[in-house]
N, C-alpha and C positions, 0 to 999 in steps of 0.2 A: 471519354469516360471508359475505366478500364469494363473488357465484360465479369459477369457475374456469373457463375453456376449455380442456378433458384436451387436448382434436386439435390447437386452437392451439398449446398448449405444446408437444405433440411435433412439429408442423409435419405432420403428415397429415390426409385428407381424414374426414369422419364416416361414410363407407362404407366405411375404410380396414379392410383385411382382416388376419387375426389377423399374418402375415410381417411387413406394412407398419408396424403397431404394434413391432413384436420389432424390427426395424431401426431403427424412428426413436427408438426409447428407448438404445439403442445408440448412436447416431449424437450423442442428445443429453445422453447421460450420458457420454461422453468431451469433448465442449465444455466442461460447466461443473463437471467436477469435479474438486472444490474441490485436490485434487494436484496436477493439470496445468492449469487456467484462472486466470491472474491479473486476472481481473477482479473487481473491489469486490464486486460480490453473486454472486459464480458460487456461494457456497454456497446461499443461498436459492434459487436459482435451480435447481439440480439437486435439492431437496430438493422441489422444485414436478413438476420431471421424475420421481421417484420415482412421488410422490404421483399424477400422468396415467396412471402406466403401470400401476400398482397398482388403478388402478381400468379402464384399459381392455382389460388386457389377461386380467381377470376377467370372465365371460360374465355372471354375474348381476352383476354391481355394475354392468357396462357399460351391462343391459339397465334398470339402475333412472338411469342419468346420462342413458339417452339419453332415458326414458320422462319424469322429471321436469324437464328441465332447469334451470332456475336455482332453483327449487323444492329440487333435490338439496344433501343435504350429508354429507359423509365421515363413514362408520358409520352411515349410515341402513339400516333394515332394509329389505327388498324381496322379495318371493314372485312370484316369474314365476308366468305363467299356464300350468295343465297341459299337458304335452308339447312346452311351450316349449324350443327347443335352440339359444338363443343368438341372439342381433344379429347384424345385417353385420358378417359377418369380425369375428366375436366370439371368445373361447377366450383359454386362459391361455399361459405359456410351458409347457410340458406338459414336468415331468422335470430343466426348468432352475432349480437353484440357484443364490438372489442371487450366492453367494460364486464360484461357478463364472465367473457374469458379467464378473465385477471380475480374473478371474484371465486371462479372456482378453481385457479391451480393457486393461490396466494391467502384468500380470504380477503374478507372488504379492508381490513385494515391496510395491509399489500398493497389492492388495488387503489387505495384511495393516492397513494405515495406515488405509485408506479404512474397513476393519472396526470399528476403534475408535474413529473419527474418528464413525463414525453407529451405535456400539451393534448392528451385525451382527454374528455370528459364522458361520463355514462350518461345516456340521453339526451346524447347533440347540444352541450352545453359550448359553454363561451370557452376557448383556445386557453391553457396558463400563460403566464408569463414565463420569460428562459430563466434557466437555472444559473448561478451565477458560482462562480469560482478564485477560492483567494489565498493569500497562503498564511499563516499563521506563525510567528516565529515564537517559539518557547526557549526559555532558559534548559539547563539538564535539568536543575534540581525541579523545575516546575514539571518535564517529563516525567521527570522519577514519581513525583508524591502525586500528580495531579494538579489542579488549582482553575476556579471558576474565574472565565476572563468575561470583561467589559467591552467591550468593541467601540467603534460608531464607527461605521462601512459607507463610504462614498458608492454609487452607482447613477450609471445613466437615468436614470429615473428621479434622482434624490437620497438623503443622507437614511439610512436605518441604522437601530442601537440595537444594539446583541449583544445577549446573558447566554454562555453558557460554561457547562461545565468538561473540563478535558479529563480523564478517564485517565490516572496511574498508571505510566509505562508506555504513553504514545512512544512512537518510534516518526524520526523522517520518512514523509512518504506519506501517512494515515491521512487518510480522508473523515472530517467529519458531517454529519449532515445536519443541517440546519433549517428547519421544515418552514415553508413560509417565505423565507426573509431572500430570495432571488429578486429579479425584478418583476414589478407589475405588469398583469395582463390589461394589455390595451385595450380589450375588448370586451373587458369586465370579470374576467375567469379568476382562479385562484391565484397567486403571486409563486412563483418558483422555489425552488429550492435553495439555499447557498451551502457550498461545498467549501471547508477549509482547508488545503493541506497543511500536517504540523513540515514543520523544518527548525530541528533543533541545533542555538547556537554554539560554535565552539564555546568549551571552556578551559577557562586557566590551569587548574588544574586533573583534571581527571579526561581522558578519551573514550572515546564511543566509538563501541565498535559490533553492528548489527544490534546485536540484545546484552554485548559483555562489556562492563566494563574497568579501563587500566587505570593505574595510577603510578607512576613514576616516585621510586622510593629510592631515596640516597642513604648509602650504608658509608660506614667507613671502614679502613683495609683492618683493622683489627675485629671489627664484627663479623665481618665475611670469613677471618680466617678463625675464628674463635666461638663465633656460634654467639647468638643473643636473642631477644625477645624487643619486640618494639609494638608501640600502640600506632593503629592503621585508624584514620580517619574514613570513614566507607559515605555514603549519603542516606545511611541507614542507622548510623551511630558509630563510637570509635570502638575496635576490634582490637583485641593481643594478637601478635602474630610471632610465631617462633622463626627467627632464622636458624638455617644449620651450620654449624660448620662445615665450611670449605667451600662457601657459594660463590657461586662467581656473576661477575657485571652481566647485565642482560638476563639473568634468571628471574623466571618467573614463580609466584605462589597464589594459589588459586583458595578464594572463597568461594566456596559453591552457592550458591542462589543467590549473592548480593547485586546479581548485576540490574538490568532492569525488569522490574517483572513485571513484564508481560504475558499475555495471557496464553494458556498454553506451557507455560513453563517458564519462570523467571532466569536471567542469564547470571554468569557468573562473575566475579568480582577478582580481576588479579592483580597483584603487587609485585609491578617490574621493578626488580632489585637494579641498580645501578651504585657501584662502590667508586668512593669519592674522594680526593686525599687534600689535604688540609693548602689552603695555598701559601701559607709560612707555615715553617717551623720552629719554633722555641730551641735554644741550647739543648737543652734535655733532651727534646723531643730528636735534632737530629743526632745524638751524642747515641737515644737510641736505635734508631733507624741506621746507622754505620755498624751496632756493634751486630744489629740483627744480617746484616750484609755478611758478614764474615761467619756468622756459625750457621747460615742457612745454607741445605743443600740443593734447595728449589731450584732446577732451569727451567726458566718459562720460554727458552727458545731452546729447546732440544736437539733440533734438525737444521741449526744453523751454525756457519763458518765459528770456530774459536782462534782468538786472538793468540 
């Protein structure tokens, strides 16, 4: 097991006195946990913050981290030496219950979550059951608008049915939480969590891309070179859209806010022009497409060899 640096983690000094310990685990167990920190590993991360203050803020376990250093590993045994009475600014939270902790940086609702989210209970209660993790696939359009799913979830324990509702503008990746519906506590505690991740499926038409999204629009060579207006299908309803003249294939034109909106700022909505030419031609049509060859003075290869 790799070693750990307890003081590192909590950002205090190794002479750090038993208060200094008691604040910075405070200090660092509201940054990364995992209810109020959206950051990718804020759970590992506070579960690391547990783990420093669990060991520093106990006087013998402190005195065996500090005496072994990387030598030390979690549930090592250790017999201080007679009359021994603790490390620098060693001792425990003296009196302080986990669940007490959690009720005053969080509030009881907080802590009630945070309890079964890590198998705590206030007042020496029965262990929860683990939290469980799944992944959800949604269409775009159900991303886009939202839309309440049905479930029925297989798990080692047995089958559970889940109602809920997914919140307009998930993006792949979103975690949702589902309070309760983990698996059950063997030992009679609360039931876990379940965690859904969205993962939205390709679709036919339109791309995703972060919060913006494309759509692939086929123009043809007379609208590009003449300038038009076309109706854009969006997932928001259909839009006018002006083309310019003189656009060219791969140009892009941007709706601002249609893309997905998400919170914080909905993304935007663009219309990659792609010009298209017909795969026959009619008499006419090539009678004019030669006569346009001959009075056009267009070169599309400027920089290259002439015949």
């Amino acid at each position: 097991m790799k070693y750990k640096d307890y003081y590192q983690i909590l950002g205090v000094a190794r002479d750090a006195s038993k208060e200094e310990i008691k604040k910075a685990y405070r200090r660092m167990a509201r940054k990364y946990h995992p209810d109020v920190s959206k950051e990718v590993a804020a759970e590992e991360k506070f579960k690391e913050v547990n783990e420093a203050n669990e060991v520093l803020s106990d006087a013998e376990k402190r005195a065996a981290y500090d005496q072994l250093g990387t030598s030390y590993r979690p549930g090592q045994d250790f017999r201080p030496p007679p009359g021994w009475a603790g490390g620098a600014g060693g001792g425990d939270f003296a009196g302080e219950d986990f669940s007490d902790l959690f009720s005053q940086l969080f509030g009881a609702r907080k802590q009630a979550g945070a309890s079964r989210r890590h198998g705590f209970h206030g007042g020496g209660g029965a262990p929860a059951g683990q939290d469980v993790e799944a992944s959800l696939t949604l269409t775009l359009e159900e991303a886009y608008h939202g839309v309440e799913k049905h479930l029925s979830l297989s798990a080692q324990d047995g089958t559970r049915d889940v109602k809920l509702r997914v919140p307009a503008g998930a993006l792949s990746g979103k975690r949702l939480r589902v309070p309760g519906k983990g698996q059950r506590s063997p030992y009679g505690g609360a039931a876990g969590n379940l965690y859904l991740v969205i993962q939205i499926a390709p679709n036919a038409r339109y791309r995703l891309e972060n919060k913006d999204i494309y759509l692939d629009t086929p123009i043809a060579a007379w609208e590009a070179a003449l300038g038009t207006a076309i109706t854009v299908p969006t997932l928001n309803g259909n839009v006018r859209v002006k083309v310019p003249a003189g656009t060219r294939s791969g140009q892009k034109l941007r709706l601002s806010g249609r893309g997905m909106p998400v919170a914080g700022g909905a993304g935007d909505f663009y219309v990659q022009l792609q010009v298209v030419l017909p795969a026959t031609l009619s008499e006419a049509e090539r009678a004019l497409y030669e006569q346009l060859a001959k009075l056009a003075e267009f070169d599309p290869r400027p920089d290259f060899p002439k015949d």
